[in-house]
C-alpha positions in Angstrom: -21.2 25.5 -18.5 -23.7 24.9 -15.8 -23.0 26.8 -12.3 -23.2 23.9 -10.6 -21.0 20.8 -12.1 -21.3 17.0 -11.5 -18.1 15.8 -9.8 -16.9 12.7 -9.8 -15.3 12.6 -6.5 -15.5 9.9 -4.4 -18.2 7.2 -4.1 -19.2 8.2 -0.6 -20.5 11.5 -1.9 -22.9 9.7 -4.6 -26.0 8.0 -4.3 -26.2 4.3 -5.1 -28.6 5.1 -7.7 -26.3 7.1 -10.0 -23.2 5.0 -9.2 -25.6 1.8 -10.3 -26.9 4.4 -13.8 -22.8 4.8 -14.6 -22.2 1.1 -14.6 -25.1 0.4 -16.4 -24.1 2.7 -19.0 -20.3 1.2 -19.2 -21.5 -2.0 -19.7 -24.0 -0.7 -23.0 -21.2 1.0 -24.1 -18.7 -1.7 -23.7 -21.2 -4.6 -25.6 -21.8 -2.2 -28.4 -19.1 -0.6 -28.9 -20.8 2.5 -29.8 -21.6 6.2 -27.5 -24.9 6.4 -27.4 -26.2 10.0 -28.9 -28.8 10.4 -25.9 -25.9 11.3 -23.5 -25.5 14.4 -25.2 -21.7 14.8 -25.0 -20.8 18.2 -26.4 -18.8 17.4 -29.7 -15.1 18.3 -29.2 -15.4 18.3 -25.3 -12.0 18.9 -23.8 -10.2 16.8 -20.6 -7.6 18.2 -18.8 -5.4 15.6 -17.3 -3.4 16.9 -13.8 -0.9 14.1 -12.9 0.6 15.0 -9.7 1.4 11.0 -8.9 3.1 8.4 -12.2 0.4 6.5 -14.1 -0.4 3.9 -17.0 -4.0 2.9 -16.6 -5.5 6.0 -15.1 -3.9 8.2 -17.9 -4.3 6.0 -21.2 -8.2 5.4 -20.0 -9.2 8.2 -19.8 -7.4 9.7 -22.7 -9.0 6.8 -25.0 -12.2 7.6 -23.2 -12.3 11.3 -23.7 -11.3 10.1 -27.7 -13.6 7.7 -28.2 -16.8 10.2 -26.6 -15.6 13.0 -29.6 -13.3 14.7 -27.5 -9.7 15.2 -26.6 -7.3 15.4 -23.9 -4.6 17.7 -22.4 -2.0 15.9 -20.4 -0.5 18.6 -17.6 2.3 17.8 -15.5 2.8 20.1 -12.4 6.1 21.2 -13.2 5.1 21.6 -16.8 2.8 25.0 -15.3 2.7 27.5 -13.1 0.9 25.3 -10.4 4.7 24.3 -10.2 6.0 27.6 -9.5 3.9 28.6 -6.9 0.4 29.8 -8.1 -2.5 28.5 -6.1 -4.5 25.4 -6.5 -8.0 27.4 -6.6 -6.4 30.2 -9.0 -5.3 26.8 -11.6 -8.8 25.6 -11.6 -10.2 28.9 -12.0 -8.2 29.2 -15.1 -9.2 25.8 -16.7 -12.2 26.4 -16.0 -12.1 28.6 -18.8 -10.4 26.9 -21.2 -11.3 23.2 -20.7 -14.5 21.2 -20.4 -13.8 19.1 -17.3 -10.4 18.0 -14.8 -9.0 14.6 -13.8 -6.7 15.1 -11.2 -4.4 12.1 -10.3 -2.9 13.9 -6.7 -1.5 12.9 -3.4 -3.3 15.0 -0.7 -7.4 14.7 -0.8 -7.3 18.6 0.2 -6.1 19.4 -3.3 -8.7 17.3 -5.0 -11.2 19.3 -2.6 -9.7 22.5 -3.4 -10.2 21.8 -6.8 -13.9 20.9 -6.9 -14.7 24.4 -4.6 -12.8 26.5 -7.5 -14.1 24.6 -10.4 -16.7 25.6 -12.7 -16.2 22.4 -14.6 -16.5 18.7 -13.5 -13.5 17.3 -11.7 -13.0 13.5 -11.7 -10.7 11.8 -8.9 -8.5 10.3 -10.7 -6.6 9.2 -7.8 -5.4 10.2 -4.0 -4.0 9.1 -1.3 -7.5 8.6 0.5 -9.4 7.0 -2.5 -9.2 5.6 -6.0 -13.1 5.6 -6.8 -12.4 5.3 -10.2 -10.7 2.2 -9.8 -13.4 0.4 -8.0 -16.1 1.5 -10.4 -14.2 -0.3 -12.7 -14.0 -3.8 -10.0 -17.3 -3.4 -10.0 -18.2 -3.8 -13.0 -15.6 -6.9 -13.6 -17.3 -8.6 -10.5 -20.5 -8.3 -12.0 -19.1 -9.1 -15.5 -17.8 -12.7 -14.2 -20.1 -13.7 -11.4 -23.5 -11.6 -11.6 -24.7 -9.0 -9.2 -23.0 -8.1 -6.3 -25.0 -6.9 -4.1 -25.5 -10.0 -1.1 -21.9 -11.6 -2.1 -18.6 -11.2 -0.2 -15.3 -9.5 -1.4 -12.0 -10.5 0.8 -9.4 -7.5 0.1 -6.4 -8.9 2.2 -3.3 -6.2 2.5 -2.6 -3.3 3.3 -6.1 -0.9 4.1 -4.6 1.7 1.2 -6.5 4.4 -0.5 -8.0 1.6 -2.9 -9.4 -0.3 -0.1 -11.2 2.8 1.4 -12.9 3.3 -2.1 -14.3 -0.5 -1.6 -15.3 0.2 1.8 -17.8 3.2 0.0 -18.6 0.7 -2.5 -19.2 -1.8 0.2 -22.1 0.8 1.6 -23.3 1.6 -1.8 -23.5 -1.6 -3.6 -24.4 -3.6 -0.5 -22.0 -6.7 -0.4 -19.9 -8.2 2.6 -16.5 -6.4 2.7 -13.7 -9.1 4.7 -10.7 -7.2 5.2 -7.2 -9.3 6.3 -4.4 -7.2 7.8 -2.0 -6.7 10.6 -2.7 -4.4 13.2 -0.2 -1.4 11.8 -2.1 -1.5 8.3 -5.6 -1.9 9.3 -8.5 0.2 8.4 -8.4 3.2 10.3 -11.3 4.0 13.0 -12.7 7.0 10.7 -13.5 5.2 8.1 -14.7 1.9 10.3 -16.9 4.8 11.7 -17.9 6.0 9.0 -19.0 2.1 7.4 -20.8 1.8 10.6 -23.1 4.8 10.4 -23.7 4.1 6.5 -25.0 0.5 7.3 -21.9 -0.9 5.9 -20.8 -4.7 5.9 -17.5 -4.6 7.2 -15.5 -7.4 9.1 -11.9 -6.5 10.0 -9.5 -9.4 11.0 -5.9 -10.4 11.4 -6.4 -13.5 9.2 -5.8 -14.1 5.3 -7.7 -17.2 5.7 -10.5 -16.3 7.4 -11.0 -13.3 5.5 -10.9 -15.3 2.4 -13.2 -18.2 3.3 -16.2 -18.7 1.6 -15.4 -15.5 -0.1 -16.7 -15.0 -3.9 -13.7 -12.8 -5.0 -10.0 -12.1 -3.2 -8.9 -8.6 -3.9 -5.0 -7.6 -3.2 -2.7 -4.4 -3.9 0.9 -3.8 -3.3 2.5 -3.4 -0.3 4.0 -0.4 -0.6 2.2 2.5 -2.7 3.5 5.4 -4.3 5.0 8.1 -1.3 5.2 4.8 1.1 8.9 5.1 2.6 8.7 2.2 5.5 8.6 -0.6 2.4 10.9 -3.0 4.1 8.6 -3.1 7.8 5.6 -3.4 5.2 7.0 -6.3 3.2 8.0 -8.3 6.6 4.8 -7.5 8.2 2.6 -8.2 4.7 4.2 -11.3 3.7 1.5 -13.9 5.7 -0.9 -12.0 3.5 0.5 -12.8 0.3 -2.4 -14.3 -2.0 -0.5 -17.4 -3.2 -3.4 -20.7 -4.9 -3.3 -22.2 -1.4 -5.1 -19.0 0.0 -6.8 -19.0 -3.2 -8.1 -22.5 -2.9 -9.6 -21.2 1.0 -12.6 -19.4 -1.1 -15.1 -20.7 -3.5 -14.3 -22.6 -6.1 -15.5 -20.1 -9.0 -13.7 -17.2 -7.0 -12.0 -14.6 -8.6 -9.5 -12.7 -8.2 -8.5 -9.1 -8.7 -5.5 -6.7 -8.6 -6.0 -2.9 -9.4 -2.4 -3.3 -10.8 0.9 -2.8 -11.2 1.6 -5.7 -9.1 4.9 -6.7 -7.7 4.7 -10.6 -8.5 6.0 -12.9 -5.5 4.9 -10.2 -3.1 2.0 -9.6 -2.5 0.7 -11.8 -5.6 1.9 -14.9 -7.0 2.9 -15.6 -10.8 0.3 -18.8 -10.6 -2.7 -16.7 -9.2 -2.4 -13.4 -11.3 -2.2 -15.4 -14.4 -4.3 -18.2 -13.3 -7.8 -19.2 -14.4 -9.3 -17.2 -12.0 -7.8 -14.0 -12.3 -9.8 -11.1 -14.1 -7.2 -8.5 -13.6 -6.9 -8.1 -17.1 -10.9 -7.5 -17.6 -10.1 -5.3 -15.0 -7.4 -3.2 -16.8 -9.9 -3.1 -20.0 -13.1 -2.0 -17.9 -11.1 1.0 -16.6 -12.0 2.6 -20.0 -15.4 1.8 -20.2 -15.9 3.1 -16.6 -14.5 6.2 -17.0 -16.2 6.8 -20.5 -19.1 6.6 -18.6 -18.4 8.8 -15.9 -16.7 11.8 -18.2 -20.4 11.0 -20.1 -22.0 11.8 -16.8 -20.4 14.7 -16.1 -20.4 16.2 -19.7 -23.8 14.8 -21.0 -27.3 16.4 -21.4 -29.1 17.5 -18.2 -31.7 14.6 -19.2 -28.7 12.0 -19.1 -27.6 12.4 -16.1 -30.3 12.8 -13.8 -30.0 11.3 -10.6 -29.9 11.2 -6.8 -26.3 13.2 -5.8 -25.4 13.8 -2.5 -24.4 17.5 -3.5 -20.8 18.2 -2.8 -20.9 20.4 0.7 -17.2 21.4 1.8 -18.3 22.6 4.8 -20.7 20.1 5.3 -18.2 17.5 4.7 -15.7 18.8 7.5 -18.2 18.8 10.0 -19.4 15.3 9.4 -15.7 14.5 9.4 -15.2 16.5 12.6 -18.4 14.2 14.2 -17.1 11.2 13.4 -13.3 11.9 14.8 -15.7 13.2 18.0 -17.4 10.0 18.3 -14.6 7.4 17.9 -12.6 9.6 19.9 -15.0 8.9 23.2 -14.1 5.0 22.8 -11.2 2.9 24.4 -11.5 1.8 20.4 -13.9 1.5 17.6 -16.9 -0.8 18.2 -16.8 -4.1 16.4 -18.8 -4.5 13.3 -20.0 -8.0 12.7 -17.8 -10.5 13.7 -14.6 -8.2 13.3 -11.4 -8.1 15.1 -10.0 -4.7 14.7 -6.2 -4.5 14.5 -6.3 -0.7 15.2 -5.7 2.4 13.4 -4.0 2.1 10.2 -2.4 5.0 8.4 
């Protein structure tokens, strides 16, 4: 196994190039139905799975994935091992390491997923935290562009809470070059960190207060649920979400050939109505369906030949990521609050 392993860890730390090669590749793979010999997946390739958080999607993926590429998977549950009992997060990856071909951690805090990746000799995949879900949006992507063409130059309304999954689509925003509207009230807005950090990456990013202004003219409405896995405030979310519900009248506020999207489960006649999610222009079941073709194509990445998975990486820095962390908490730190970008009415910090 190479010293130096391709992680999958979140889309801010990879170039738009090799985010654009791994989509490109899931769609091939998806169309023919067949894994291509040139990505030089070693036969028999082994997945550890860590699920520190429940899952349907994330875990049945990327087990078919790892399957259908000529591998298999271990499933590991925390209190199912030792990490459970006390031993250290960088002593468990140092183990697997030696037993496994590459890690999908599904985890709360994005420290572990960090400490992971430093300790690793093997490729570790994000398979969810409580900062980002880039697997997830890999996978929205792919759907947009499925149903309505490219997506660079078009406009995405994600109206709800600003969530881990939302953070993912503000790096997407900045990779893939669209318009990001997001629709929220003040509690449960995008926090100044990563407005800052959108700012500085040339990201299109409009904040607002307003479901229907976010969703206006928009070429896909994106939602999530209200209150996510560890959330303990869910009735103060509900009464505070519920003017964002996307309901067909909100729907009918974008463009006719709209879509919408829903990284699922959804809690219907929240923050998603019956007639919307299974409506005409829902693709939230594409969605579902291109999780696995996504994340074949990223364990493929991570696994393949040297020669398949060239690329632009923006090579994972620890360090180097704390400090430009530390610099942008400095900078937004020196204003009354963060500067507007485009026409955007920030609501403040979120969580």
């Amino acid at each position: 196994m190479s010293s130096q392993p391709k992680h999958f860890l979140d889309l801010d730390l990879l170039d738009a190039s090799i985010l654009r090669a791994i989509l490109d590749s899931a769609a091939a793979m998806k169309k023919s139905g067949k894994v291509p010999k040139a990505l030089g997946v070693p036969q028999g390739a082994v997945l550890a799975m860590l699920f520190e958080k429940p899952s349907t999607r994330t875990r049945v993926s990327f087990e078919v994935a790892i399957h259908q590429l000529g591998g298999t998977a271990i499933v590991l549950n925390p209190q199912d091992m030792q990490l459970g009992r006390g031993e250290t997060v960088a002593d468990t990856a140092r183990v697997l390491s030696r037993y496994v071909d590459a890690i999908m951690l599904r985890t709360g805090p994005p420290a572990t997923l960090t400490e992971f990746a430093e300790n690793s000799t093997i490729p570790v995949i994000n398979g969810l935290t409580t900062r980002s879900h880039p697997c997830q949006i890999m996978a929205d992507v792919m759907t947009f562009e499925e149903r309505k063409g490219p997506i660079k130059g078009r406009t995405v309304a994600w109206i709800g809470d600003a969530n881990n999954v939302s953070t993912s689509w503000m790096h997407a925003a900045a990779r893939f070059g669209f318009t990001l509207r997001m629709a929220a009230p003040a509690d449960f807005a995008p926090t100044s960190d990563n407005l800052a950090w959108a700012e500085g990456e040339g990201a299109k990013i409009e904040v607002m207060d307003s479901a229907r202004e976010a969703v206006h003219g928009a070429d896909c409405v994106v939602t999530d649920t209200w209150v996510s896995m560890g959330d303990n405030d869910a009735q103060k979310r509900k009464a505070a979400l519920r003017p964002f519900q996307v309901d067909k009248a909100l729907m009918a506020v974008a463009k006719p050939d709209a879509i919408f999207m829903h990284c699922l489960p959804a809690h219907r006649g929240e923050e998603v109505t019956d007639a919307v999610i299974d409506g005409p222009q829902s693709a939230a079941w594409d969605e579902a369906e291109n999780r696995l073709h996504v994340q074949k194509a990223i364990l493929a990445w991570c696994l393949g030949a040297p020669k398949a998975r060239k690329a632009k990486v923006l090579k994972f820095d620890p360090a180097r990521a704390r400090a430009a962390k530390a610099k942008r908490q400095a900078k937004t730190s020196k204003k009354a609050a963060p500067r507007k970008l485009a026409r955007a009415k920030t609501g403040g910090a979120g969580r």
